[in-house]
C-alpha positions as CSV (number, residue, x, y, z in Angstrom):
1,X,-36.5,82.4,69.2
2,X,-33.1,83.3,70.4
3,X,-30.8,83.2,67.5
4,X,-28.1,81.0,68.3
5,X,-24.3,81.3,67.7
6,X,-22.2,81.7,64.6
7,X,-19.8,78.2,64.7
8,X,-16.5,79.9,63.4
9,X,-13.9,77.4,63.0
10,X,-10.3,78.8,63.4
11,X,-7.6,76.3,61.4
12,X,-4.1,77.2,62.7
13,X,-0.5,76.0,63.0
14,X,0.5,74.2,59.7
15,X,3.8,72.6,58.9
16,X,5.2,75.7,57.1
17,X,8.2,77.6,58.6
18,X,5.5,80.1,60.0
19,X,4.0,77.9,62.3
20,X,4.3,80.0,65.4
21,X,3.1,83.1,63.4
22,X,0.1,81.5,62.7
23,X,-0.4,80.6,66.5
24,X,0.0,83.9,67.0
25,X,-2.9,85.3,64.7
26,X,-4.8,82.3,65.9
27,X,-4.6,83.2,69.3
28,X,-5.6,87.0,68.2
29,X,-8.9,85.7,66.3
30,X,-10.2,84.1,69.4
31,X,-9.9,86.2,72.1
32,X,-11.2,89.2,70.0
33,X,-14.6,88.1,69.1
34,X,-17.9,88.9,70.5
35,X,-18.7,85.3,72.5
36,X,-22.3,86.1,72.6
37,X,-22.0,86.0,68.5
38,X,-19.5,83.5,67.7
39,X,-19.4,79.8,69.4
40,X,-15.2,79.3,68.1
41,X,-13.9,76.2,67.6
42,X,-10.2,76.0,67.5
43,X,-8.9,73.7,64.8
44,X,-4.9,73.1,65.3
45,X,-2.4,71.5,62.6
46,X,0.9,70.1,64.5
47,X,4.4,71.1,62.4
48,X,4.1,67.1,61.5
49,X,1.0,68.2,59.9
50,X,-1.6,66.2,62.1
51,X,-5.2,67.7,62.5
52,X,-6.0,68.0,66.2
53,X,-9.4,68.4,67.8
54,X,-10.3,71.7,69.9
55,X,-9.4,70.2,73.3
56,X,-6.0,69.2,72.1
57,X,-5.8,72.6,69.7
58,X,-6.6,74.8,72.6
59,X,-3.3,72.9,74.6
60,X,-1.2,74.3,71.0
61,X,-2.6,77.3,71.0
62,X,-1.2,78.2,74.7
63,X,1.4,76.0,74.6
64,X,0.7,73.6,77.0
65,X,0.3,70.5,74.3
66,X,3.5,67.8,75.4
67,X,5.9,67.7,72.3
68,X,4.5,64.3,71.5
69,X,1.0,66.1,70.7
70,X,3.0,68.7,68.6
71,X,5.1,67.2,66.4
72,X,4.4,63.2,66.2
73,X,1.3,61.0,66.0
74,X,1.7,59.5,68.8
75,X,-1.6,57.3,68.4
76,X,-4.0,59.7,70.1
77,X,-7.2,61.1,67.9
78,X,-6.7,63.1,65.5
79,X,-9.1,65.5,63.9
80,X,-10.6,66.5,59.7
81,X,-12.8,68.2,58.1
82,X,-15.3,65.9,56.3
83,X,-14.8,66.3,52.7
84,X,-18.5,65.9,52.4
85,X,-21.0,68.7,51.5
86,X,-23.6,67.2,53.0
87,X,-22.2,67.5,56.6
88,X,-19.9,71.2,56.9
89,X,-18.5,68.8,60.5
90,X,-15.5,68.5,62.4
91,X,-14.5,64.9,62.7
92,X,-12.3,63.4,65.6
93,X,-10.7,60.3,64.0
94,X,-10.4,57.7,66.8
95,X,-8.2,53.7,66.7
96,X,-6.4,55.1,63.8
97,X,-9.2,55.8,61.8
98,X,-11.4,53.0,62.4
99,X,-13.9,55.0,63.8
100,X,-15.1,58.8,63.7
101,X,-17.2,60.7,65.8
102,X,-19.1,63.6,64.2
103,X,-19.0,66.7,65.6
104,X,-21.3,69.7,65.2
105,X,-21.2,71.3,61.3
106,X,-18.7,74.3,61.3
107,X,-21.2,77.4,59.9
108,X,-17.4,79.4,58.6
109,X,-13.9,78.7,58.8
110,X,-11.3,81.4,59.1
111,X,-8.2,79.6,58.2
112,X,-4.8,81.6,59.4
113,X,-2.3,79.2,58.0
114,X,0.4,81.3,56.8
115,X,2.6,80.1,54.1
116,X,2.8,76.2,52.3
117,X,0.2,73.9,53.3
118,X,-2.2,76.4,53.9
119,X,-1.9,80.0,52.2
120,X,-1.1,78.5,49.3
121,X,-4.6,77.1,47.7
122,X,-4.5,73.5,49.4
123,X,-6.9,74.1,52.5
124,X,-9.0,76.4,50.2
125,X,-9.3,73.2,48.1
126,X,-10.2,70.9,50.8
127,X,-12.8,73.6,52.0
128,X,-14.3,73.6,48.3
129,X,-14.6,70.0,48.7
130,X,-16.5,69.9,52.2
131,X,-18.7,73.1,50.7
132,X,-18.2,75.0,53.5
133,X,-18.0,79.3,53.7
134,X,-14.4,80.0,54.4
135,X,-12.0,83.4,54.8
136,X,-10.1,85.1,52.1
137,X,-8.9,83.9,48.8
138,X,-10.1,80.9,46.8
139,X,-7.6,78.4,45.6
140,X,-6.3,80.4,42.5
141,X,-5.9,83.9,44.6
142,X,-4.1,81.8,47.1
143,X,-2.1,79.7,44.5
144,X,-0.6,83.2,42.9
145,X,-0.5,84.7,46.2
146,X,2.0,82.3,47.4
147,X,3.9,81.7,44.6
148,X,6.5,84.7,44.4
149,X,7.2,83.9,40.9
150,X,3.2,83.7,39.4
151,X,2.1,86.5,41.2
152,X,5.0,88.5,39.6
153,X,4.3,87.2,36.3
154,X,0.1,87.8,37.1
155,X,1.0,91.4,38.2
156,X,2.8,92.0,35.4
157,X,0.4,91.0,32.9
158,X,-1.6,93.1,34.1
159,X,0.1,95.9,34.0
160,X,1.2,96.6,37.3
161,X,5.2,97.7,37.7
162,X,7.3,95.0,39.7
163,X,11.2,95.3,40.5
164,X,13.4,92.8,38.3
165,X,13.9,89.1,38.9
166,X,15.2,85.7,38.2
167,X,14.1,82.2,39.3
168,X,15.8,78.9,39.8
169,X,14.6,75.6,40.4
170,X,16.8,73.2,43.0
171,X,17.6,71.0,39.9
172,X,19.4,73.8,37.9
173,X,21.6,74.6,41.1
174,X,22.6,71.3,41.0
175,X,23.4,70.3,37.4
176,X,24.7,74.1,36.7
177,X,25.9,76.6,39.7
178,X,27.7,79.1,37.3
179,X,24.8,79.7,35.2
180,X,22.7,80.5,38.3
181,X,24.7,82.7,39.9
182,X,25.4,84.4,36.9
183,X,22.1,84.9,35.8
184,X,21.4,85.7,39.5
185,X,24.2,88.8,39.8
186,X,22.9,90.3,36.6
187,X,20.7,92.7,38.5
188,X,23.7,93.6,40.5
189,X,24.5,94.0,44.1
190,X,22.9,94.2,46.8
191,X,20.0,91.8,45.5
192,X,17.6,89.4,47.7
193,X,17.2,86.1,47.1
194,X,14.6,84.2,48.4
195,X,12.1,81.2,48.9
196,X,9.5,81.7,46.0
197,X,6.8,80.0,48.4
198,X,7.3,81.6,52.2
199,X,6.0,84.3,53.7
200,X,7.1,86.4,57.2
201,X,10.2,86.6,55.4
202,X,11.9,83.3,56.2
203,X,14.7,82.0,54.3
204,X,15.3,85.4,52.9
205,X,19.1,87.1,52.4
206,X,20.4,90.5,51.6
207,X,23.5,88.6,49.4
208,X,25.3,92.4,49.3
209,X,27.9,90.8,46.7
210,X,28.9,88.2,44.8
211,X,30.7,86.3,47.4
212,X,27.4,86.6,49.9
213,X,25.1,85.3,46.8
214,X,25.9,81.2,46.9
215,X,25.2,80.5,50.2
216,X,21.9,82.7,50.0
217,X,20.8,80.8,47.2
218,X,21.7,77.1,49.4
219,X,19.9,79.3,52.4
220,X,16.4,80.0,50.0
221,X,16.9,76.4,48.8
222,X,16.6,75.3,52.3
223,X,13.1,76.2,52.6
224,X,11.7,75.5,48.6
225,X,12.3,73.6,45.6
226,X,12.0,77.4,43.7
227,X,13.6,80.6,44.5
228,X,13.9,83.9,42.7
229,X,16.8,86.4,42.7
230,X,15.2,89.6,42.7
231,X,16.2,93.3,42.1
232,X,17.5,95.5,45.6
233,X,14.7,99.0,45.6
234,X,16.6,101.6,47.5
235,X,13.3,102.7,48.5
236,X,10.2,102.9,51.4
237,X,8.6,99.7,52.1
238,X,4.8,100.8,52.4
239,X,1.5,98.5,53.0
240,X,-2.2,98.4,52.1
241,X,-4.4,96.5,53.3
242,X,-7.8,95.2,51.2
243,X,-11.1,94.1,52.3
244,X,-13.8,93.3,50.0
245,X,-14.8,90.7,47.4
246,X,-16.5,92.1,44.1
247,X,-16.4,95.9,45.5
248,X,-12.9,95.9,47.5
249,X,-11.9,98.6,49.6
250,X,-8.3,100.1,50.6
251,X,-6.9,100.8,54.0
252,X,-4.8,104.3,54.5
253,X,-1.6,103.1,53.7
254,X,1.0,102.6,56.4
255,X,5.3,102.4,56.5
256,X,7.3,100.1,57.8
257,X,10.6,101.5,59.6
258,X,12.9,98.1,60.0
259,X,15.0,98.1,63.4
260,X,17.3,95.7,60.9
261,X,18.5,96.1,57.3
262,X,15.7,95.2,55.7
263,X,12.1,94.1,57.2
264,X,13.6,89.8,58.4
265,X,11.6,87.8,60.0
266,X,13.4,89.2,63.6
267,X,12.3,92.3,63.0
268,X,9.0,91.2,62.3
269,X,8.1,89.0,65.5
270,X,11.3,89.1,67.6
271,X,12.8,92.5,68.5
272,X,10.1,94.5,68.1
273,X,11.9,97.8,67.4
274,X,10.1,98.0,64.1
275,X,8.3,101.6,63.5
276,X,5.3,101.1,61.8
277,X,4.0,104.5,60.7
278,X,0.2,104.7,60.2
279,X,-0.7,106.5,57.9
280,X,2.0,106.4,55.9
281,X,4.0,109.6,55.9
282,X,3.3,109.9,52.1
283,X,2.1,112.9,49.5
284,X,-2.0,112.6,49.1
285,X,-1.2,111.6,45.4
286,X,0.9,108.8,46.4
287,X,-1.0,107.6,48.7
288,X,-4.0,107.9,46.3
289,X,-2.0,105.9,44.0
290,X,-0.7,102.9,46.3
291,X,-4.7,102.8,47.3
292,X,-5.7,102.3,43.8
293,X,-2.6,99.7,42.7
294,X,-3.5,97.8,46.0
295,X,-7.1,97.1,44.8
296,X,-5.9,96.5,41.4
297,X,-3.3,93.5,42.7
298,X,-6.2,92.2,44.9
299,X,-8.3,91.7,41.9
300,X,-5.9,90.7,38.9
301,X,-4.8,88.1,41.3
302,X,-8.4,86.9,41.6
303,X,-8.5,87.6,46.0
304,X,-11.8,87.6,48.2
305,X,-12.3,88.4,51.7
306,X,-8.6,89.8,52.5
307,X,-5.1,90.6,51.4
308,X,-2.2,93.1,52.4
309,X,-0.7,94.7,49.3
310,X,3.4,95.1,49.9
311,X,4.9,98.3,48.4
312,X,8.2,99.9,47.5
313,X,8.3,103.8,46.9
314,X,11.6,104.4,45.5
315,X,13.7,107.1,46.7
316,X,14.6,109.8,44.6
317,X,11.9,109.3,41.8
318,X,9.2,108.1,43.8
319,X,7.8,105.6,41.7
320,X,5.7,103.0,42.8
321,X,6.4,99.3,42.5
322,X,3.8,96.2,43.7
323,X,6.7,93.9,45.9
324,X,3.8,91.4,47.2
325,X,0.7,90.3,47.7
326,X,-0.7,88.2,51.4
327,X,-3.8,86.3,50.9
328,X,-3.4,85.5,54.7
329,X,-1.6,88.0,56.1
330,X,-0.2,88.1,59.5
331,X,-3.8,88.7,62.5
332,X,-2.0,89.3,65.6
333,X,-3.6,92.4,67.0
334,X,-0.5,94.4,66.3
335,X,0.2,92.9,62.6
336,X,0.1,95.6,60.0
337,X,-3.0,94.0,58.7
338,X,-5.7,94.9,61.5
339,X,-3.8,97.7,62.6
340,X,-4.2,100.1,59.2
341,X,-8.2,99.3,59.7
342,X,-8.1,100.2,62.9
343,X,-6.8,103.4,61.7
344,X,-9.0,103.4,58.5
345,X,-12.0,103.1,61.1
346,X,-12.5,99.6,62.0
347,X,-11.3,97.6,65.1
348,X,-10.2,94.4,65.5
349,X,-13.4,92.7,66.3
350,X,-15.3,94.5,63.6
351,X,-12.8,93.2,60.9
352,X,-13.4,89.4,61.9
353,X,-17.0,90.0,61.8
354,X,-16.6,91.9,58.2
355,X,-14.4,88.6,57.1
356,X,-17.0,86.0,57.8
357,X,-19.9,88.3,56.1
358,X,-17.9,88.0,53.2
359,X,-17.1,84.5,53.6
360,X,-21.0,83.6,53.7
361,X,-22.0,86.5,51.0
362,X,-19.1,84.8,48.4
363,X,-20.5,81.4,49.7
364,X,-23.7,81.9,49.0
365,X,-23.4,83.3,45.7
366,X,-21.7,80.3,44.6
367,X,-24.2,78.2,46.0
368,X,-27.7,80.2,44.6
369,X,-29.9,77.6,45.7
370,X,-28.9,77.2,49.1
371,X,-31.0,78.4,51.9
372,X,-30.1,81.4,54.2
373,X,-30.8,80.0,57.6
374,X,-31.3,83.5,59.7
375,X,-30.7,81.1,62.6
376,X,-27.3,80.9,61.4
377,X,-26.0,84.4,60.0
């Protein structure tokens, strides 16, 4: 008997300020995969936060969903997940939710929602409540991941060397500026300030004095309740990417080069003048050692499945410092992510299939009485 096709749900979009990122990595996902293996079913999330079902996600996807399907409900069915173990289904919610039509049960989800409502430990709890095998990090890898502040703290603890920082909730700004911004210029200048839950670099500043620091604390305060001022590394900004669950593995390490003065979200995804250098230009010892901290972040911070590891190496000294962890890091085909496997051996293709192995292997180990269907994986 023929053995029929992997359903790999793809959840993308989101209401966080990296919507069109995760479009991006979305759009990636699906066009890479073997079609005689996988039978994908595009699951889209407008910015208003509406679930859509994979006719109408397809139209986001390429961009040819009306406005009204993107960022209002404007009465037309929406889609969830059912929050029932039972089932693993796609629902399409139809007359406002009076009735439902079941789709067919989703075998995996890959879930590319980067930042808030998505990277951040909610999905992940949502796909613990329907029981269904999903990509990368649980909900407390992705809650530390996403929270500059915890994963600091996490790293830390563990022993792993961070640069300096101070955080600030929106309620302190308001009842006591001065305090703020003096705690905030005690690393001196330049610092960065930024969003303590936000990713792709949105909402970040270089505040290069102390008349630039106030309105890059109002600018991170734009995009979250919490923001950290954090220590300026005069250093290379280096990146390792980690695949693995129990027995995780590092990628070569790779550089990034900004085109701007430090790595913004522009020079990410916009002018594309970046230099990313793979491998990294680095001595075999570093390199060694950026490996080994990479792995060690992944697992204090609890990760499965995937993560990029952010470095600095400081000039001068070279000393190594942990900036950031991704549980969902960027899956475009020319995102730092897939790119350092490809040069550590593995292509774009092969790393999706890797992800939903060890999607179902951590599924199944949490479920030990559950079946293996070989009709299924």
């Amino acid at each position: 008997m023929a053995k029929r096709k992997i359903r790999l749900g793809v959840i993308f979009g989101g209401r966080s300020g990296e919507h069109e990122v995760s479009l991006m990595s979305a759009a990636g996902i699906l066009n890479a995969v073997d079609k005689e293996t996988y039978e994908m079913v595009p699951i889209g999330i407008t910015k208003s936060g509406k679930w859509l079902p994979p006719a109408k996600a397809q139209a986001l996807l390429t961009g040819d969903a009306p406005s009204a399907v993107q960022d209002q409900d404007n009465g037309e069915p929406g889609a969830a997940l059912v929050a029932d173990p039972r089932q693993h289904a796609l629902m399409t919610v139809t007359n406002g939710g009076e009735g439902a039509a079941l789709q067919e049960p989703l075998d995996v989800v890959f879930p590319v929602l980067h930042g808030p409502f998505g990277e951040d430990g909610t999905v992940q709890g949502f796909l613990e409540l329907a029981n269904v095998p999903y990509v990368g990090a649980g909900v407390l890898g992705s809650a530390l991941g996403m929270d500059k502040v915890k994963m600091k703290e996490m790293l830390r603890y563990h022993g792993l060397p961070v640069a300096g920082w101070a955080s600030f909730r929106r309620w302190q700004w308001r009842e006591d500026r001065e305090g703020v911004l003096r705690e905030g210029a005690k690393f001196g200048f330049p610092c960065f300030v930024k969003p303590a839950n936000l990713g792709s670099s949105v909402g970040i500043t270089k505040a290069h004095d102390a008349a630039e620091l106030p309105g890059a604390i109002e600018e991170a305060f734009r995009h979250d309740e919490k923001i950290l001022v954090e220590e300026f590394v005069d250093g290379r900004e280096i990146e390792v990417a980690v695949l693995g669950n129990h027995h995780p593995e590092a990628s070569v390490p790779g550089e990034i080069v900004p085109c701007n003065e430090f790595y913004d979200y522009r020079a990410k995804y916009v002018d594309g003048k970046s230099e990313l250098l793979i491998p990294a230009p680095l001595p075999p010892e570093t390199a060694k050692r950026v490996r080994q901290m990479a792995i060690q972040a992944f697992q204090a911070l609890e990760c499965f499945g995937f993560a990029r590891v952010d470095f600095f190496v400081r000039h001068g000294d070279d000393e190594v410092l942990v900036n950031e962890i991704n549980t969902i890091p960027g899956f475009t085909p020319i995102s730092m992510y897939p790119k350092l496997w490809e040069a550590s051996g593995l292509s774009y293709a092969q790393l999706v299939d890797r992800l939903v192995e060890l999607a179902i292997e951590r599924w199944h180990e949490r479920n030990p009485a559950a079946p293996v269907h070989s009709d299924q994986v």
